[in-house]
The first five atom37 places (N, CA, C, CB, O) and aatype in JSON, in Angstrom:
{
  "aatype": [20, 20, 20, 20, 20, 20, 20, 20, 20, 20, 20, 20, 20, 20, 20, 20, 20, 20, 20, 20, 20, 20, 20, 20, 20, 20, 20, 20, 20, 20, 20, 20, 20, 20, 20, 20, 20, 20, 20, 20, 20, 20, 20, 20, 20, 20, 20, 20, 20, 20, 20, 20, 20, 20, 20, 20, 20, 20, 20, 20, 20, 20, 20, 20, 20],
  "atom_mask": [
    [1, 1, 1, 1, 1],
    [1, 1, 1, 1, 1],
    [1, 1, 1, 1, 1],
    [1, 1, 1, 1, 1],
    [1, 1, 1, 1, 1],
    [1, 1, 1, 1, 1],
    [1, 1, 1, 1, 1],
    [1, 1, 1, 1, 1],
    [1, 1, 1, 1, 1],
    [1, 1, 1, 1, 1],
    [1, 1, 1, 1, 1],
    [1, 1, 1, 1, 1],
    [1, 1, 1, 1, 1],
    [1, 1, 1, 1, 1],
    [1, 1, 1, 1, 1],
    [1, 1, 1, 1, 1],
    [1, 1, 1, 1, 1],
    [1, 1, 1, 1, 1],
    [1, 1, 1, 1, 1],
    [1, 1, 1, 1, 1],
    [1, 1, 1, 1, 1],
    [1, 1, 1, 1, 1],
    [1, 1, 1, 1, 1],
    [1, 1, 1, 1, 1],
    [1, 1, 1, 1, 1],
    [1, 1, 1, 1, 1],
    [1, 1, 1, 1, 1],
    [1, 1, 1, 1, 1],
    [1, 1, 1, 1, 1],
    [1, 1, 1, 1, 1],
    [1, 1, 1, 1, 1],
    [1, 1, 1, 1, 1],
    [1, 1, 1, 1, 1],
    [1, 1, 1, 1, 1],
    [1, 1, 1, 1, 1],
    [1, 1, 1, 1, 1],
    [1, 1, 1, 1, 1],
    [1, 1, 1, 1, 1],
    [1, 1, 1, 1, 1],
    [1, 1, 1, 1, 1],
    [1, 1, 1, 1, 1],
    [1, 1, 1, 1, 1],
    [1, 1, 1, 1, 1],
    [1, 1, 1, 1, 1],
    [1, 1, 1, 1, 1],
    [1, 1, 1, 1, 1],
    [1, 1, 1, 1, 1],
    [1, 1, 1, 1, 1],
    [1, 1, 1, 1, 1],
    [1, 1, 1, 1, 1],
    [1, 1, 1, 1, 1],
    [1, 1, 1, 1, 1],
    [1, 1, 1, 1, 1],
    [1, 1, 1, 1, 1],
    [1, 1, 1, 1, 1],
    [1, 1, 1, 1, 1],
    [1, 1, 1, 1, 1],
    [1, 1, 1, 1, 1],
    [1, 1, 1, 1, 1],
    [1, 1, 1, 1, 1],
    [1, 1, 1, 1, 1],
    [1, 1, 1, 1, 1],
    [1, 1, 1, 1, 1],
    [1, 1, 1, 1, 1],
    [1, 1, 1, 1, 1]
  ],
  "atom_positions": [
    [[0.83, -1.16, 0.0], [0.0, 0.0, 0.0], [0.89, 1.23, 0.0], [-0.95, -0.01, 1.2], [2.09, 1.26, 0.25]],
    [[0.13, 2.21, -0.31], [0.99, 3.44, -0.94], [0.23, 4.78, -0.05], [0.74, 3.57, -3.01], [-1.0, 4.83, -0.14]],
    [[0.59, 5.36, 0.42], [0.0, 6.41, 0.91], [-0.14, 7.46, -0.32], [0.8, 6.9, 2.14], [0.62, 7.73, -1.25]],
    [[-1.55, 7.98, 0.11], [-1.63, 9.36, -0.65], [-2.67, 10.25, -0.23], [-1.85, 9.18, -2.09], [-3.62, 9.91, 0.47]],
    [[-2.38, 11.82, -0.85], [-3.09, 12.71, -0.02], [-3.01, 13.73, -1.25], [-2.4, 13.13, 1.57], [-2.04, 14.22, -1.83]],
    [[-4.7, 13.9, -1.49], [-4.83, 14.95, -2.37], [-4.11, 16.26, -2.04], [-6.17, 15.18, -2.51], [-3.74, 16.45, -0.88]],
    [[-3.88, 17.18, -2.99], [-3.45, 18.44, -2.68], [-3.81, 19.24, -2.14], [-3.26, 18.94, -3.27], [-4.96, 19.29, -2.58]],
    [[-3.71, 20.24, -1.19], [-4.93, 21.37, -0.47], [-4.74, 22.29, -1.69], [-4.54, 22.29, 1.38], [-3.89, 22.55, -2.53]],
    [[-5.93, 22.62, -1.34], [-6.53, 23.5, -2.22], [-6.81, 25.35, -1.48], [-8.06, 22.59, -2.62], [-7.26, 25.51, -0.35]],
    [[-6.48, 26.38, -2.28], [-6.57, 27.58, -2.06], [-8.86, 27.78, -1.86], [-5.5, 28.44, -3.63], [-9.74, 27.0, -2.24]],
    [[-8.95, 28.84, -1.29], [-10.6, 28.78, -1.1], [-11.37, 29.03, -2.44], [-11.13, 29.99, -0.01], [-12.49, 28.64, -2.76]],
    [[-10.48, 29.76, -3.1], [-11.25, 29.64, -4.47], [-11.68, 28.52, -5.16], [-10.61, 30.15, -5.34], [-12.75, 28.01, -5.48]],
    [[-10.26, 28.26, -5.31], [-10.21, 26.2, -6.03], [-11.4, 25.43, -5.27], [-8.3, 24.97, -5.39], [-12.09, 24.65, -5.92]],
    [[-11.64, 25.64, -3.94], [-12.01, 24.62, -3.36], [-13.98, 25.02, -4.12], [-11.46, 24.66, -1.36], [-14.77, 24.16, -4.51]],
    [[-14.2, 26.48, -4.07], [-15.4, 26.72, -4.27], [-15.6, 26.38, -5.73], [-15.73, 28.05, -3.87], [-16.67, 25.91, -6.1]],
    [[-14.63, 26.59, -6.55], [-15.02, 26.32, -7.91], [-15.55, 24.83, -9.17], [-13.98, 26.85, -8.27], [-15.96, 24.52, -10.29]],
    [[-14.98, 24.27, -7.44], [-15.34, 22.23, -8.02], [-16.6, 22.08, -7.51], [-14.21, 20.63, -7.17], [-17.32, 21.21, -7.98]],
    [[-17.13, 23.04, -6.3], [-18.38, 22.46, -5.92], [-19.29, 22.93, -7.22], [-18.94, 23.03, -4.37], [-19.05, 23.96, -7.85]],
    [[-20.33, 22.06, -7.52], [-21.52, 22.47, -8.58], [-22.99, 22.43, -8.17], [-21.48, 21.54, -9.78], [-23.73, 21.48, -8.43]],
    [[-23.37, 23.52, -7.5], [-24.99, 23.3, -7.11], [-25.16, 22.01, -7.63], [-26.18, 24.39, -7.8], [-24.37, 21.56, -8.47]],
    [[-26.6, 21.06, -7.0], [-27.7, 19.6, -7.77], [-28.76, 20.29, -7.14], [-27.53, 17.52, -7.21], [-29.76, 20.54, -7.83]],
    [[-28.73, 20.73, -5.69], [-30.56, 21.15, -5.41], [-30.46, 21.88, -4.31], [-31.8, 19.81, -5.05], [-29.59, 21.88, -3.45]],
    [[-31.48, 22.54, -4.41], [-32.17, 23.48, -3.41], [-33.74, 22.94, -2.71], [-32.4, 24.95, -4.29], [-34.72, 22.62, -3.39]],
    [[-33.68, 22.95, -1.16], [-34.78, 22.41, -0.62], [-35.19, 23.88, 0.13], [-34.48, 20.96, 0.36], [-34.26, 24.57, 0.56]],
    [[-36.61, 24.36, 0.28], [-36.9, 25.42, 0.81], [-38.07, 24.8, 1.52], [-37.06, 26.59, -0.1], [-39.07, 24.36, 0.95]],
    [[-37.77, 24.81, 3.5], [-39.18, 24.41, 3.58], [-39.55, 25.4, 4.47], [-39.52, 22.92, 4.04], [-38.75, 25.98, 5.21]],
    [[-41.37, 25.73, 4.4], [-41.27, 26.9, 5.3], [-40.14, 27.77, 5.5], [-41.51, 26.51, 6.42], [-39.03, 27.65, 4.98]],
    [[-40.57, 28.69, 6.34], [-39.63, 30.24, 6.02], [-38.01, 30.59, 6.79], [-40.74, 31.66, 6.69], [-37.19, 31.52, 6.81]],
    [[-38.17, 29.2, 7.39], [-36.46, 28.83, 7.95], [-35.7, 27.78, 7.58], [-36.32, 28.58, 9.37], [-34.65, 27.88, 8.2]],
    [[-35.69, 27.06, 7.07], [-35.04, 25.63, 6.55], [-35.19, 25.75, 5.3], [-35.66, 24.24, 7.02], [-36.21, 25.7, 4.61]],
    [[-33.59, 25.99, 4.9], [-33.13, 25.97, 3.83], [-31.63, 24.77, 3.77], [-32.94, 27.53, 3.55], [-30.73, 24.54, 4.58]],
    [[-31.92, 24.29, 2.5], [-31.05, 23.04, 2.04], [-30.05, 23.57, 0.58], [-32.3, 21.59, 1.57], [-30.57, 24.3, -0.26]],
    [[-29.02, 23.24, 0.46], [-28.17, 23.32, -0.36], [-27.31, 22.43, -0.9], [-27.69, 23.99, -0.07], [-26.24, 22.54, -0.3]],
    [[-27.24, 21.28, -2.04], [-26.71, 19.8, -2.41], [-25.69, 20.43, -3.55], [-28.09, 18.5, -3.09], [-26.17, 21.13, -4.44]],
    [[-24.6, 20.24, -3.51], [-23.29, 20.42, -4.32], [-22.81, 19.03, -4.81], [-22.1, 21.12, -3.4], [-22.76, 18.01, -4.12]],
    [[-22.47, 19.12, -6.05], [-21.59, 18.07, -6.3], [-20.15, 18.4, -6.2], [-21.86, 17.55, -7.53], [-19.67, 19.51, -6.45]],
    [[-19.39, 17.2, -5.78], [-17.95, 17.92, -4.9], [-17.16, 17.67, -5.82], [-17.31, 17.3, -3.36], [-16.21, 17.17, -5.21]],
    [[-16.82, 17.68, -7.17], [-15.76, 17.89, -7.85], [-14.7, 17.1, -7.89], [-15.41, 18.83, -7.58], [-13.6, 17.41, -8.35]],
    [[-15.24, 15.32, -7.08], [-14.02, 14.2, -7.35], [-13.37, 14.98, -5.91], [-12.87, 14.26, -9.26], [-12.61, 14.28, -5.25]],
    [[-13.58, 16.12, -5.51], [-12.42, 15.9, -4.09], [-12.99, 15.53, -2.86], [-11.61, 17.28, -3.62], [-12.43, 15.73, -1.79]],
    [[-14.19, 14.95, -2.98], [-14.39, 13.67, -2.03], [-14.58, 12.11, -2.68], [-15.76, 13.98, -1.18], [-15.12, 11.13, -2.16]],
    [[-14.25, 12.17, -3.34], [-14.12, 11.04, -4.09], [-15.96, 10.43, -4.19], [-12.85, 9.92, -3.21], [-16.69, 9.45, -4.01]],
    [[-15.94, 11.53, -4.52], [-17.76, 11.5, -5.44], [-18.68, 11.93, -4.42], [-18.51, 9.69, -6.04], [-19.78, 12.18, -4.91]],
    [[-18.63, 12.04, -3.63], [-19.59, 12.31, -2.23], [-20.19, 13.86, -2.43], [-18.52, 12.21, -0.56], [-19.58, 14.83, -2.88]],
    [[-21.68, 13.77, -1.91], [-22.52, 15.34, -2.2], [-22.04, 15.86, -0.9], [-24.54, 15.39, -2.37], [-21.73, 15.26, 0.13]],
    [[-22.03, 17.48, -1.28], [-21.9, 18.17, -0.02], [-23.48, 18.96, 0.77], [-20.7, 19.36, -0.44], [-24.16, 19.69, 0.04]],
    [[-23.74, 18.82, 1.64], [-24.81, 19.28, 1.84], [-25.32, 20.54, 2.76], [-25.24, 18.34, 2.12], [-25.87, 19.99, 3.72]],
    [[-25.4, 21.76, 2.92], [-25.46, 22.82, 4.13], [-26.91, 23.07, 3.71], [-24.27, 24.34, 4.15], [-27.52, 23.02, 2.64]],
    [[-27.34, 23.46, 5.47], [-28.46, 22.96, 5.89], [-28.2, 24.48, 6.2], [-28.76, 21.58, 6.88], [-27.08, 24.94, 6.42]],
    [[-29.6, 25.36, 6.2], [-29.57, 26.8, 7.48], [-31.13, 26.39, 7.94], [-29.39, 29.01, 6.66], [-32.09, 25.82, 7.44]],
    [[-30.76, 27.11, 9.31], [-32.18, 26.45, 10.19], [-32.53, 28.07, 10.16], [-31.99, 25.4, 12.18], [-33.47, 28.18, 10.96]],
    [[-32.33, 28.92, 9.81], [-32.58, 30.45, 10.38], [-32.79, 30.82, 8.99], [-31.25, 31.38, 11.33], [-32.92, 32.04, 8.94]],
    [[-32.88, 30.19, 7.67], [-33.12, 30.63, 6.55], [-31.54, 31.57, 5.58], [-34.48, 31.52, 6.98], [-30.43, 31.04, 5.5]],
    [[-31.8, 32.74, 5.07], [-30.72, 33.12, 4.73], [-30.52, 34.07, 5.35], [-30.54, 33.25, 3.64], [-30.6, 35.14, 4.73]],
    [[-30.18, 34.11, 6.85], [-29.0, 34.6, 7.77], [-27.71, 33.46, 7.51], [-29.56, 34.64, 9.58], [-26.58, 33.92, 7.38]],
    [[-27.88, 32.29, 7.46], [-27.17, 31.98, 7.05], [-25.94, 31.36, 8.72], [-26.98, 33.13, 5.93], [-24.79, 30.92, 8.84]],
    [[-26.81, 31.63, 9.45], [-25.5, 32.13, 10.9], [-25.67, 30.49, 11.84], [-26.32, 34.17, 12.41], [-24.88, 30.03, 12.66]],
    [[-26.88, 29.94, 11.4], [-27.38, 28.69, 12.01], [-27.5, 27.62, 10.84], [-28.82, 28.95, 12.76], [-28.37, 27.48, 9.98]],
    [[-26.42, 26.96, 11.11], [-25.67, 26.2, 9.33], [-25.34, 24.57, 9.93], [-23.46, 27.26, 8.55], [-24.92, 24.55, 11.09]],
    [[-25.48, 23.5, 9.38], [-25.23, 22.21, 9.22], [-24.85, 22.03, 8.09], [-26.12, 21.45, 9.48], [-25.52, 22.44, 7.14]],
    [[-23.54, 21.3, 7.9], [-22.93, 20.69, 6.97], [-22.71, 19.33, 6.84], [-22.02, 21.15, 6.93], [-22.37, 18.95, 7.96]],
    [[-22.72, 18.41, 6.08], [-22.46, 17.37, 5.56], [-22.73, 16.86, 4.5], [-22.65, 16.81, 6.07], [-23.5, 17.39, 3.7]],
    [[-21.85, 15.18, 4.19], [-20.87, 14.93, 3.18], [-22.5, 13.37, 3.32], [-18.49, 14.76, 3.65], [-23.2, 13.13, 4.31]],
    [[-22.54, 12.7, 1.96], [-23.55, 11.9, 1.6], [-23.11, 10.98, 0.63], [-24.62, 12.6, 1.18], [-22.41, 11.41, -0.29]],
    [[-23.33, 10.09, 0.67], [-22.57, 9.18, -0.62], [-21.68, 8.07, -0.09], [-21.5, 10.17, -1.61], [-21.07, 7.34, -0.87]]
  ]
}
């Protein structure tokens, strides 16, 4: 076995692989956001959650796949 470790990435790079898939809007605080991650999770969706709508300040993140 071989060790390996993708490259870090600058914040731009990192934003420019994600690609919106969906938007969930329920009622007037829960908002959903599904990215496809650009192969740098090795295919896995990214997902941020806001419970406060777009304040944006009350956020859940996670990885699916």
């Amino acid at each position: 076995m071989e060790e390996f470790e993708k490259p870090a990435l600058t914040e731009n790079e990192f934003a420019a692989k994600l690609s919106p898939t969906s938007l969930h809007i329920t009622g007037g605080s829960l908002i959903e956001f599904w990215y496809a991650d650009g192969e740098m999770f090795w295919g896995h969706s990214v997902g941020l959650t806001s419970f406060n709508g777009l304040a944006l300040t009350d956020v859940h993140v996670e990885m699916f796949g």
